[in-house]
C-alpha positions in Angstrom: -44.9 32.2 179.2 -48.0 29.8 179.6 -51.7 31.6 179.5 -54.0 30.6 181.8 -56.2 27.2 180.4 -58.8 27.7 178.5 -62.1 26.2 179.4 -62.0 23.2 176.5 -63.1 20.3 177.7 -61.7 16.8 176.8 -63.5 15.4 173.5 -65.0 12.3 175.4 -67.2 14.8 177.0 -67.7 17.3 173.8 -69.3 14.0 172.5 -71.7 13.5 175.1 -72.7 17.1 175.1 -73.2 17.0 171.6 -75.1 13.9 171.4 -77.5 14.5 174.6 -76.6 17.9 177.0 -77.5 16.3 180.3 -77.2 17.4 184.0 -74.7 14.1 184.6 -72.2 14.8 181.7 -72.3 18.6 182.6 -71.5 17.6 186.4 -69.0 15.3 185.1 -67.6 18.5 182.9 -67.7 20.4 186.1 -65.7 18.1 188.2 -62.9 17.3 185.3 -62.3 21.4 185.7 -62.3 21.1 189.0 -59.6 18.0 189.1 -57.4 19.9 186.8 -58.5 23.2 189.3 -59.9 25.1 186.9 -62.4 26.9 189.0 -63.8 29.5 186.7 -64.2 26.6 184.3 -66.2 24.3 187.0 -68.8 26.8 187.5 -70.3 27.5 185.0 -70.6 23.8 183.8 -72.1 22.4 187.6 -74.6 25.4 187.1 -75.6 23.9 183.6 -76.5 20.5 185.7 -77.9 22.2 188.3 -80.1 23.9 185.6 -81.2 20.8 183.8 -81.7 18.8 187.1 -82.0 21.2 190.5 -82.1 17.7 192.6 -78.6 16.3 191.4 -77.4 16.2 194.7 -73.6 15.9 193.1 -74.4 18.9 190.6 -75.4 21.1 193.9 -72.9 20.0 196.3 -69.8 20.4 193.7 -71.5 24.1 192.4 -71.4 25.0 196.4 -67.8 23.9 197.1 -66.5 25.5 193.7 -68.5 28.6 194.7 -67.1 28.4 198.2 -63.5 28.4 196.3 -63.9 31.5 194.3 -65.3 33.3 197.3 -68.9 33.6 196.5 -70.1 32.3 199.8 -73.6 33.3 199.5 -74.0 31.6 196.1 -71.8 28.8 197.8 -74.3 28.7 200.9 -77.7 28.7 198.6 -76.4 25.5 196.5 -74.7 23.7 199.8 -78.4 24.3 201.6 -80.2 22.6 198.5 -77.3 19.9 198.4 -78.3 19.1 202.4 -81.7 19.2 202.0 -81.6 16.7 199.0 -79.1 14.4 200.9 -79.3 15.6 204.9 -77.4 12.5 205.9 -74.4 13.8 203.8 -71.8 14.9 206.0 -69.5 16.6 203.4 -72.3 18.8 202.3 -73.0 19.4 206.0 -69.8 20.0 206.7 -69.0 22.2 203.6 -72.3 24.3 204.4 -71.4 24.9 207.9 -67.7 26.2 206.5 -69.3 28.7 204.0 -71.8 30.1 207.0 -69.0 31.0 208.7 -67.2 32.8 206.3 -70.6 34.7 205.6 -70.9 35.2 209.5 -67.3 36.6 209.5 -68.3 39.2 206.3 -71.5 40.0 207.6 -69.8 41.0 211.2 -66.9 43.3 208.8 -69.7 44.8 206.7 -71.7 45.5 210.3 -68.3 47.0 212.1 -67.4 49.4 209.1 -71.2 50.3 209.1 -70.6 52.0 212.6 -67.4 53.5 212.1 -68.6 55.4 208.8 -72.1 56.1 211.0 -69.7 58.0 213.3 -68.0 59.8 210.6 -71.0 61.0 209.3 -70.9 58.7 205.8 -74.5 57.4 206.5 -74.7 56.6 202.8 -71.6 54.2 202.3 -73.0 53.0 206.2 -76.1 51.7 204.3 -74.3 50.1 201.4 -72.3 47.9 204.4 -75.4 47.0 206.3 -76.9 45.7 203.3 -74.0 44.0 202.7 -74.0 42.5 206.4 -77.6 41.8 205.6 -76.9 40.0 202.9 -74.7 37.6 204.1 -77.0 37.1 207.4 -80.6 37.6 206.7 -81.3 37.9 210.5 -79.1 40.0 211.6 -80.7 42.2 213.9 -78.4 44.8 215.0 -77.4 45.2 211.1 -81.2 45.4 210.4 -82.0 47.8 213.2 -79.8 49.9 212.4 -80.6 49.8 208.8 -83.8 51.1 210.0 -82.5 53.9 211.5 -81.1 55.5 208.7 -84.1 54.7 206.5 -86.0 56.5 209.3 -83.8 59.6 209.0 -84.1 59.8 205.4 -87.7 60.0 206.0 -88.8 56.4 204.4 -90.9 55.4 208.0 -92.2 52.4 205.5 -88.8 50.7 204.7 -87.7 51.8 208.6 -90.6 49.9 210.0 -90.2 46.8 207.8 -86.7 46.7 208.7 -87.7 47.0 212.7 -90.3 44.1 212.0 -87.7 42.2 210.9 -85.1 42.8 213.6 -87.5 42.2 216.6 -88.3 38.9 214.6 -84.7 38.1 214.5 -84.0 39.0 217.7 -87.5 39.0 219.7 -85.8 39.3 223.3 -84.7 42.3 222.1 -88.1 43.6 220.8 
C-alpha cells in the first residue's frame, strides 16, 4: 500500500530555494503541490510567498483557493479579499471570494441555529461557543451578536453585553 506523498519538492525548485528563498519560487512550489493536489503541501509553501511578498497577487489568490479546498473558509476569505484588492479587475479572485463568503454565510447561519436550539435547552455555555463561531465567520451578524449580548448580560458582564449591542445595532441599525 502507497503512503500519502510527502511534501518533497522537485530539485529544480530545491535549487532555487537554496540559492535565493523568494516569494515567486515559493508560489511556484505552492502551485506544483497544488497541480499534483497536494493541498496540505500547497499551503504552507503560498503562505511562505505571501510572507516574503503580501502583494503577490498569485501568492494570495492561490493561498485563498487552497484554503478554500481544505475548508478553512475564513483563512480562504482573508487571502481572496487581499487577492481582490491587489487586482479588483480579476474575476477569478472575485469569483473565488464570493464562493468562500458563501460557505462562511452557510456556517455562520448553522453555528447561529444550533445557538438557539441549545439556548432552549438551557446549554447557554456551548450556545456562546456557536455564536462566536457564527460571529466569526460573519463579523456583522447581528442577530448572532445580539444575542451574544444577551448571555454576556446574564452572566453579569454589562461591558462585553453593551459592546456586543453596539455592534449589532451597527450591523443592523434599522433594527436599533
Amino acid at each position: 500500500a502507497q503512503s500519502s506523498p510527502a511534501c518533497t519538492a522537485p530539485v529544480e525548485i530545491q535549487a532555487a530555494l537554496s540559492r535565493k528563498a523568494s516569494a515567486e519560487v515559493y508560489s511556484a512550489l505552492g502551485y506544483w503541490f497544488i497541480e499534483r493536489r497536494q493541498v496540505t503541501c500547497a499551503i504552507p509553501a503560498f503562505r511562505s510567498a505571501v510572507k516574503l511578498d503580501p502583494a503577490l497577487f498569485e501568492a494570495r489568490y492561490n493561498l485563498g483557493v487552497a484554503l478554500a479546498e481544505a475548508a478553512d473558509y475564513a483563512g480562504a476569505a482573508e487571502h481572496l479579499r487581499a487577492a481582490v484588492r491587489l487586482k479588483p479587475g480579476a474575476p477569478n479572485a472575485q469569483v473565488a471570494l464570493t464562493e468562500v463568503e458563501t460557505e462562511l454565510a452557510a456556517d455562520a447561519t448553522r453555528h447561529f441555529n444550533r445557538s438557539v436550539q441549545l439556548i432552549q435547552a438551557g446549554r447557554r455555555d456551548e450556545a456562546m461557543t456557536e455564536l462566536k463561531a457564527a460571529i466569526r465567520g460573519k463579523p456583522d451578524y447581528a442577530e448572532a451578536l445580539g444575542n451574544l449580548g444577551v448571555l454576556y448580560q446574564e452572566q453579569g458582564k454589562p461591558l462585553e453585553a453593551e459592546k456586543l449591542f453596539r455592534r449589532a445595532a451597527e450591523a443592523s441599525p434599522r433594527d436599533a
